[in-house]
C-alpha positions in Angstrom: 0.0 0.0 0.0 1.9 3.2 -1.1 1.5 6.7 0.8 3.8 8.9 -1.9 6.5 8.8 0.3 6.4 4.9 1.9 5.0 1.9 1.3 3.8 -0.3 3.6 4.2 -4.1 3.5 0.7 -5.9 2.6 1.5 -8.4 5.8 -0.9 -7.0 8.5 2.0 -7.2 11.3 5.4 -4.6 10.7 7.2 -2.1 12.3 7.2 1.3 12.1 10.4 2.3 12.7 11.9 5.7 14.4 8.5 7.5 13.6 7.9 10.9 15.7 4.4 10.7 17.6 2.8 13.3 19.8 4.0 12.2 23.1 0.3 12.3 24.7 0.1 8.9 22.4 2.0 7.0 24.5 1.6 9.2 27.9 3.2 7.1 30.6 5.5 5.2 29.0 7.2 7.6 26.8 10.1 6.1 24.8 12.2 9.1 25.5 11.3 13.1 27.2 9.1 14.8 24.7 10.4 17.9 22.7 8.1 20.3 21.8 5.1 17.5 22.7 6.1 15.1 20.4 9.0 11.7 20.6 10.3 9.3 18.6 9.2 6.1 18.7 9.3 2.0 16.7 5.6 1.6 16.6 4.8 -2.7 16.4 1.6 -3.1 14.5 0.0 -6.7 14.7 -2.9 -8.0 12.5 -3.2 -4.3 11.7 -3.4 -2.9 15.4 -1.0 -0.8 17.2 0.6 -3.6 18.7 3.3 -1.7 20.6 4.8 1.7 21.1 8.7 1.5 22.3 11.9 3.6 22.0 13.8 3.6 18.1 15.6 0.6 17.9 14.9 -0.9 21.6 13.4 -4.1 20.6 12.1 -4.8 17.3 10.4 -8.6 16.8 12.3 -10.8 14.4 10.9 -11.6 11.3 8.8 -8.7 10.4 9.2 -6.5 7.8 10.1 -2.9 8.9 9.4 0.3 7.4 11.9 3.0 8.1 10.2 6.4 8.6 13.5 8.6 9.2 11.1 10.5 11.6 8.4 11.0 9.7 5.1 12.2 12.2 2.8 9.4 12.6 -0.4 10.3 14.1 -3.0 7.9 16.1 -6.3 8.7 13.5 -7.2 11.6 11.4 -5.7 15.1 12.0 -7.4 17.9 11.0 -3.6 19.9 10.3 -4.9 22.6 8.4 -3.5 26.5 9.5 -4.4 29.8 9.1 -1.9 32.2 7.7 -3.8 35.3 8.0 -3.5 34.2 11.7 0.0 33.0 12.4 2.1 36.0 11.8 0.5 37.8 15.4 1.3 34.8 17.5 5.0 36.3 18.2 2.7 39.6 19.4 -0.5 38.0 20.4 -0.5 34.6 21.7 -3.5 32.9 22.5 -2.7 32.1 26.5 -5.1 29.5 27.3 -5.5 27.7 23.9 -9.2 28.1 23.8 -11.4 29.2 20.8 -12.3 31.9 23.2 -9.0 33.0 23.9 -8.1 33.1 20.2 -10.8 35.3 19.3 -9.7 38.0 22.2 -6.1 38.1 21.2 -6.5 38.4 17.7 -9.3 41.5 18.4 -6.8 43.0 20.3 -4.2 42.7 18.3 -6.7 44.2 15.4 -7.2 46.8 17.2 -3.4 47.8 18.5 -2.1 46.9 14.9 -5.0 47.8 12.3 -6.5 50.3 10.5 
């Protein structure tokens, strides 16, 4: 099964090897201290199932196949990544402090009106 930049075997158990996941996948038993929310990780998929999440290289299963990923993010379902650019160039001026929706909406009407005509 091909992604554009991998392909994955067509067994149903692999190894994903020294992906980058956001740490709160495998809060509590992080393979190594987050930085900047997110680790690297082998993730051990079995019958198509996350079968286990350790540390790069730490113990990888003999006999199936492995797919490097060089770091590549891997995420736990879908991500809704999208940005918005009109946005990001107040964040150095006008964070949003609490992360809310709420919050957003105050710091970027402040920053309108300190910054706009």
């Amino acid at each position: 099964m091909g992604f554009g930049f991998l392909a994955l075997p067509d067994a149903a158990d692999y190894v994903l090897q020294d992906a980058t996941v956001p740490a709160s996948l495998v809060a509590g038993n992080a393979p190594a201290e987050p930085r900047d929310g997110l680790v690297r990780a082998d993730i051990t998929v079995r019958d198509g199932t996350i079968g286990a999440v350790t540390a790069p290289g730490a113990s990888t299963p003999g006999g199936l196949a492995r797919v490097p990923l060089d770091g590549a993010m891997v995420f736990p379902c879908f991500v809704d990544a999208h940005t918005h650019l009109d946005k990001g160039h107040i964040w150095p001026r006008a964070s949003n402090p609490d992360g809310t929706f709420p919050g957003a909406l105050a710091a970027v009407g402040a920053d309108r009106e300190r910054n706009w005509s």
